[in-house]
Structure formats: C-alpha cells, structure tokens
C-alpha positions, 0 to 999 in steps of 0.5 A: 525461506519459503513463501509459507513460512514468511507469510506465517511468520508476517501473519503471527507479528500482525497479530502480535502487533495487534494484541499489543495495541489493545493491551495498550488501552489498559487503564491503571486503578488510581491507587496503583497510580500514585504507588510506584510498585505495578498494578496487582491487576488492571482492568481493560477500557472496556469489559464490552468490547469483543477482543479479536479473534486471531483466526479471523484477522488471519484469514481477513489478511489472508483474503486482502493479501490475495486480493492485492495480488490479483490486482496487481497492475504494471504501471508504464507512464509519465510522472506528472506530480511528485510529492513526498508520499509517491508519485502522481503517473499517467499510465498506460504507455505500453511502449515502455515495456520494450526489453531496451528498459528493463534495466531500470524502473526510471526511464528519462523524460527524452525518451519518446513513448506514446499511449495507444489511442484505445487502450483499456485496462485489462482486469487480469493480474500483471496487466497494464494499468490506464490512467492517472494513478497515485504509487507509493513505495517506490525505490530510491534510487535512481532519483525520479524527475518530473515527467520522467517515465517510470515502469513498475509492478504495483498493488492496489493500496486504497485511493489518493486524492490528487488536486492539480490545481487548488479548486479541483480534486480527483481520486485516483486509485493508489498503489504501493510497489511493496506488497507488505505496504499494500496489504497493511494500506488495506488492512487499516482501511478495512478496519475504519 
C-alpha cells in the first residue's frame, strides 16, 4: 500500500470521525423523546456555529503531518522517570548510535555512554535531540527499567509536564514514537 493511499484513507476516517462527533451534539425535540419511534427530524445544538470544511481539516492535518516529520528527532539518552503515559529521557548521548545497538531500541543501564560536553541540537530532521524529553508510544517490548538507555526516532507530539520533585515543575517537549499519535496530539492541540 502505497503512502498516498494510506494517508488518503487516514485523512477521510479523521473526517469521518469528526463529522460523526458533530452529528453527536443532535438535541432530539421533546415529543420525539417520550415516543419510542426516531425523530422526523433533529435540530443541531447550534444553527450558528459554522460546520468544518472538510478540505481545510485536510490540509490542517496535512500542514501538521509534515511539520512532524520535519521535526523528527533521534532520541539517544538515559531513562530518568518512567510513568504510565511514557518516559521521561535525558537525551543527547550519541555514543549510543554506535551499530553494536542497532539490534533494539533498549540498551541496558551497564552500558557505558557518555554526552558530549558541547552538544546542540541540530534543527534538521532525523538529528539528535539534547536534553530532558517526554516520549510516548513506545514499543513494549523489551521491558524498559530505570536508567536504561533508549534509542528511538520520535515526533514532536506538544509538551509534558515533568516534576522531579513535588515543588518543582518543568515542560518538556513531548514526543510520540508513532507518527499517527503525534500527529493526532497535535491535532487536538490545535483545536483548543
């Protein structure tokens, strides 16, 4: 199946999806309530509000689909947090790109890596990503552990918040290592 094809048919079940939530917001008259036979007709929420065009949530989709992969990001780093939604990493050791761990997207915590000194992350696609990240979606297997390294290609998918400690909190930048998720992520983000 080809790319186009797969994202024509992703595009058309967004929409679809979309259009059935606002079908959804129908508010049935009262008298066709207390009958059981369906309404005649039903009345939207609001005559007023303006109905989505379906060609510009597709191009909207479309505009966030390639923002996300031009922002795709290699994370490389030490797993500091684990919670039930993904992983909190400190990215940025690029000795874990080395082919000897290829093989999986875990490398175990005796592993020695270490992270240049004077590493910035480069604004390319595919480039290595510097610092505390949130990432989502990952595979489930192998099991990750605690200060395990993980190496994965992940897309920008909004901000987390992360406390290490109760008093304090951060936002991080949040990344999900499914395209569809990201994409959706920002989608809903979008919209608010």
């Amino acid at each position: 199946m080809s790319a186009k094809f797969s994202r024509k048919y992703w595009l058309t079940g967004l929409f679809a999806l979309l259009s059935f939530s606002a079908s959804a917001q129908v508010i049935l008259s009262p008298s066709a309530a207390a009958s059981n036979h369906s309404p005649a007709q039903a009345t939207p929420k609001s005559a007023t509000e303006p109905v989505p065009n379906a060609k510009a949530l597709e191009e909207k989709a479309e505009q966030i689909r390639t923002a996300c992969i031009h922002g795709r990001r290699r994370v490389c780093g030490r797993v500091v947090q684990i919670v039930p939604e993904g992983l909190v990493v400190e990215s940025g050791y690029t000795n874990l790109l080395r082919p000897e761990f290829s093989r999986s997207w875990v490398a175990p915590r005796t592993v020695i890596a270490t992270r240049p000194p004077n590493l910035i992350e480069e604004n390319n696609p595919g480039s290595v990503c510097v610092g505390l990240v949130f990432v989502t979606d990952i595979p489930k297997k192998p099991r990750v552990a605690l200060y395990d390294y993980v190496i994965l290609q992940a897309y920008p998918a909004g901000d987390y918040v992360y406390s290490a400690v109760p008093t304090v909190k951060k936002t991080l930048r949040k990344f999900s290592v499914d395209l569809r998720t990201a994409i959706r992520l920002n989608f809903d983000s979008a919209g608010k």
